[in-house]
C-alpha positions in Angstrom: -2.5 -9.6 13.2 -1.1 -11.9 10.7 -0.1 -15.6 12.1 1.6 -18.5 10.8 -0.9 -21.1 8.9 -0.9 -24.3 10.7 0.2 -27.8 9.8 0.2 -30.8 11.7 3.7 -32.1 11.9 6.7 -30.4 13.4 9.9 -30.8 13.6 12.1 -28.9 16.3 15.0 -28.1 14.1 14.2 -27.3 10.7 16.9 -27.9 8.1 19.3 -24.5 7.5 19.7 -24.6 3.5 17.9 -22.5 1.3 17.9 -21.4 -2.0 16.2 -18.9 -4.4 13.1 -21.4 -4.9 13.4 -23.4 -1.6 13.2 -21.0 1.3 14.1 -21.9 5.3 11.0 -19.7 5.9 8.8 -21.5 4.0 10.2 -25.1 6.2 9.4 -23.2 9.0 6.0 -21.8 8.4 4.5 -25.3 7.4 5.9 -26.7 11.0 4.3 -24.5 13.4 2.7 -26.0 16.3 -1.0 -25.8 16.6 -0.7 -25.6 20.5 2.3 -22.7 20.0 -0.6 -20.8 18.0 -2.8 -20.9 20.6 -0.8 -19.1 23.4 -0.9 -16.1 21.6 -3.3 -13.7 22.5 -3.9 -11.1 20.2 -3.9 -7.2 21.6 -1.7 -7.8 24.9 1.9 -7.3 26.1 3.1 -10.6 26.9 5.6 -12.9 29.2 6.9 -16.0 29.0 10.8 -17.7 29.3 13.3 -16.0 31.1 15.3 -13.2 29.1 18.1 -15.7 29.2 16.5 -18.1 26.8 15.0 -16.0 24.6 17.2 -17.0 22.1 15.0 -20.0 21.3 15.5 -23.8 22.1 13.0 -25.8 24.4 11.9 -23.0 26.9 8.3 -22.0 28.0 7.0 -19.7 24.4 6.6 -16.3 24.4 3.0 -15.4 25.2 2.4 -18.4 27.7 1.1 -15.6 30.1 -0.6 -12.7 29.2 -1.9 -9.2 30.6 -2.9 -5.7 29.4 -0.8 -3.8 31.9 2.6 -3.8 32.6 2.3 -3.4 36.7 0.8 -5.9 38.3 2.4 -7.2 41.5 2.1 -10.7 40.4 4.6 -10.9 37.6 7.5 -9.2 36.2 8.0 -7.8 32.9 10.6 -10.0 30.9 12.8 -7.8 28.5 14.0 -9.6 25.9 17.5 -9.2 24.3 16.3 -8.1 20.7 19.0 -5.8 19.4 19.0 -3.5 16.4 21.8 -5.0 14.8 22.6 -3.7 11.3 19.2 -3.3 10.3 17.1 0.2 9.0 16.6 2.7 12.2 15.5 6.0 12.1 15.5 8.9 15.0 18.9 9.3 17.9 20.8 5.6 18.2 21.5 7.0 21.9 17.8 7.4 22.2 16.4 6.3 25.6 13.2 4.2 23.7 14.4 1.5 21.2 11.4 0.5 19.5 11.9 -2.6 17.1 9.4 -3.4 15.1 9.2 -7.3 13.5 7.1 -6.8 10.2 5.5 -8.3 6.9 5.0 -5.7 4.0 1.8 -7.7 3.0 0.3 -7.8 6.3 -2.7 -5.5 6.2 -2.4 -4.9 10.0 1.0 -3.6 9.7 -0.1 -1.0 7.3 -2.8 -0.4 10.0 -0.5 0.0 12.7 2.3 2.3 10.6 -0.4 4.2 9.7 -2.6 5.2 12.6 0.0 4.8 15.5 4.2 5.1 13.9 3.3 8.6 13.0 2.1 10.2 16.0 4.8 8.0 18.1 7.7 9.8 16.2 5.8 13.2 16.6 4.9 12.8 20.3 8.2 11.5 21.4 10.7 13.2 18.6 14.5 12.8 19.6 13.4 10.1 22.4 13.0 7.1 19.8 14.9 5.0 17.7 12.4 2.9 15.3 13.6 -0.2 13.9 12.9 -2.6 11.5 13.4 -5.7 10.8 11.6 -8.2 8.4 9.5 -11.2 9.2 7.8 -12.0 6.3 5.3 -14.4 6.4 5.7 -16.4 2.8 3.4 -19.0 3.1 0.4 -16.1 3.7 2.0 -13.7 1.7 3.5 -14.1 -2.0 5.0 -10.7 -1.8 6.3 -10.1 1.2 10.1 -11.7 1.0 10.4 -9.6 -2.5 9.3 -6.9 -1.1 11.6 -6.5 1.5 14.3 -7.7 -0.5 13.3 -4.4 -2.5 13.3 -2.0 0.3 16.6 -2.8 1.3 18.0 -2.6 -2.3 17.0 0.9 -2.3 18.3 1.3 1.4 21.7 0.4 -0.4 20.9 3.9 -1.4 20.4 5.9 1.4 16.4 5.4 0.4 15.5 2.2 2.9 12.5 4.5 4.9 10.9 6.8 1.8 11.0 3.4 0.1 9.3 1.8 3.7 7.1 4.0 3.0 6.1 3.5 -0.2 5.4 0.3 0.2 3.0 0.6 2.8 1.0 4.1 1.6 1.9 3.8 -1.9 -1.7 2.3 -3.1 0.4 0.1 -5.8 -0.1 -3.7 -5.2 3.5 -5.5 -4.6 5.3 -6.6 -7.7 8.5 -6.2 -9.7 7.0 -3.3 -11.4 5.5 -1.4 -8.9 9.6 -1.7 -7.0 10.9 -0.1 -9.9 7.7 2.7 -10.1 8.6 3.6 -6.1 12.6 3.7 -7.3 11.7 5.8 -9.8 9.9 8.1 -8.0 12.7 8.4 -5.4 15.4 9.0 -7.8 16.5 5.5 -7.7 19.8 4.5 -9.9 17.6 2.0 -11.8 20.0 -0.3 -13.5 21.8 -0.2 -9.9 18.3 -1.1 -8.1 17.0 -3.6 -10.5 20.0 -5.3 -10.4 20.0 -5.9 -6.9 16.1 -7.2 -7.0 16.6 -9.6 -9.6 19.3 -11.2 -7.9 18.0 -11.0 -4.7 21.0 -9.1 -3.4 19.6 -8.6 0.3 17.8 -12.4 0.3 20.5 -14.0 2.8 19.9 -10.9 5.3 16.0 -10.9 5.1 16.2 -14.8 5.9 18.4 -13.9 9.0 15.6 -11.5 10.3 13.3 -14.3 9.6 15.6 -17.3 11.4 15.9 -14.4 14.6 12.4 -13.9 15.1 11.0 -17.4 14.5 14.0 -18.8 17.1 12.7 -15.7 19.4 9.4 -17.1 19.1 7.6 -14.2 17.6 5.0 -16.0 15.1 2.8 -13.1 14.0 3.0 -9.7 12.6 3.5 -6.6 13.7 5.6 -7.7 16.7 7.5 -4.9 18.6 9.8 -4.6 21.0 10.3 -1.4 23.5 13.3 -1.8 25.0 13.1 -5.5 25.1 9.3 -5.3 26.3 7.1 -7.2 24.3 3.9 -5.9 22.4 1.9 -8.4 19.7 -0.3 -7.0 17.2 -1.7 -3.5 15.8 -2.1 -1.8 19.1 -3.5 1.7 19.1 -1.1 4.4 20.5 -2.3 4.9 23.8 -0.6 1.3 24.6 2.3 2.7 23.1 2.3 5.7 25.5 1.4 3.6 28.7 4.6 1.9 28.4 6.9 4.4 26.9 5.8 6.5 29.7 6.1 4.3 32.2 9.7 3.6 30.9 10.6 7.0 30.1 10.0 7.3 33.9 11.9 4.5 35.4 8.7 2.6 36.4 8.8 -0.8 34.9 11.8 -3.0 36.7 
């Protein structure tokens, strides 16, 4: 699981401009909290505020109370309003399991996690989930990570956003300029339409909205998912998956 590196100053509001060469997320990563770090614990569905303020602001952080089941007759499962939005889905939008995942195309435990566990979910539960995505990319660990996704979603301006997911993660090419343009071509890309849109940075203002989301949200490492608004931090295997698809599929989690 990828985290923010830690500084020790913060500030509680960072400032909203950004540009091409000065990024909000960048403001953000170097103000992290040391003592908002250490509430995460890595591997377990978490709790925390109240699904009222989980759109930021001075309630308790996510993670502040952790456990590796859903039932327990001490606390209740917070769902947190995290919605798809306009960002990349695949499977039934009326699907009864909205999975959403929050993700860093650098982050070698997201590769991990698409790999060994997205697969089988999609197989196992076809026509009962709708993945999504939506970017978090942690700049100040990873280079690569805002051009990347800035990449994928240039080719998902042509109907190519998931074979060029793909790619990025399975593709064995390290993440540049050239190998964006190798995956377009291999996909059938309109080049001079795709490069375009990466050198400009077409899809930068929407990447940073992802970004602004999650880290308001509170969500400061990657992969973070959400099922149905049920939290899960890190590259879990798929049988944590199944516990609490199941257990939703079946009504049992309040």
């Amino acid at each position: 699981m990828d985290e923010f590196p830690i500084h020790s100053s913060q500030k509680n509001n960072p400032s909203p401009e950004n540009t091409l060469t000065f990024k909000r997320s960048h403001v953000y990563m170097a103000l992290v909290p040391l003592a908002f770090v250490a509430g995460l614990m890595v591997g377990f569905i978490f709790w925390g505020r109240s699904a009222g303020d989980a759109s930021g602001g001075n309630s308790t952080p996510i993670a502040q109370a952790a456990t590796s089941t859903l039932q327990t007759t001490e606390k209740v499962p917070v769902r947190y309003n995290v919605p798809a939005g306009n960002n990349p889905s695949t499977g039934p939008e009326n699907a009864p399991i909205t999975l959403i995942e929050f993700s860093d195309y650098e982050c070698p435990f997201c590769q991990k996690w698409y790999v060994e566990t997205y697969p089988q979910l999609m197989q196992d539960y076809q026509g009962k989930i709708r993945f999504v995505y939506r970017d978090f990319p942690l700049t100040g660990l990873h280079a690569n990570a805002s051009p990347a996704a800035i990449a994928a979603d240039c080719a998902g301006e042509q109907g190519k956003y998931f074979p060029f997911h793909d790619k990025l993660f399975t593709g064995g090419l390290s993440l540049s300029r050239e190998t964006y343009i190798q995956y377009a071509t291999d996909l059938g890309l309109d080049l001079d339409q795709f490069t375009s849109c990466v050198d400009t940075n077409k899809f930068q203002d929407a990447v940073e909205a992802n970004y602004t989301f999650a880290y308001n949200l509170g969500i400061q490492s990657t992969p973070t998912f959400f099922i149905n608004g049920l939290a899960i931090v890190g590259a879990q295997p798929y049988s944590v998956f199944k516990q609490i698809i199941d257990q939703e599929l079946a009504g049992q989690i309040p």
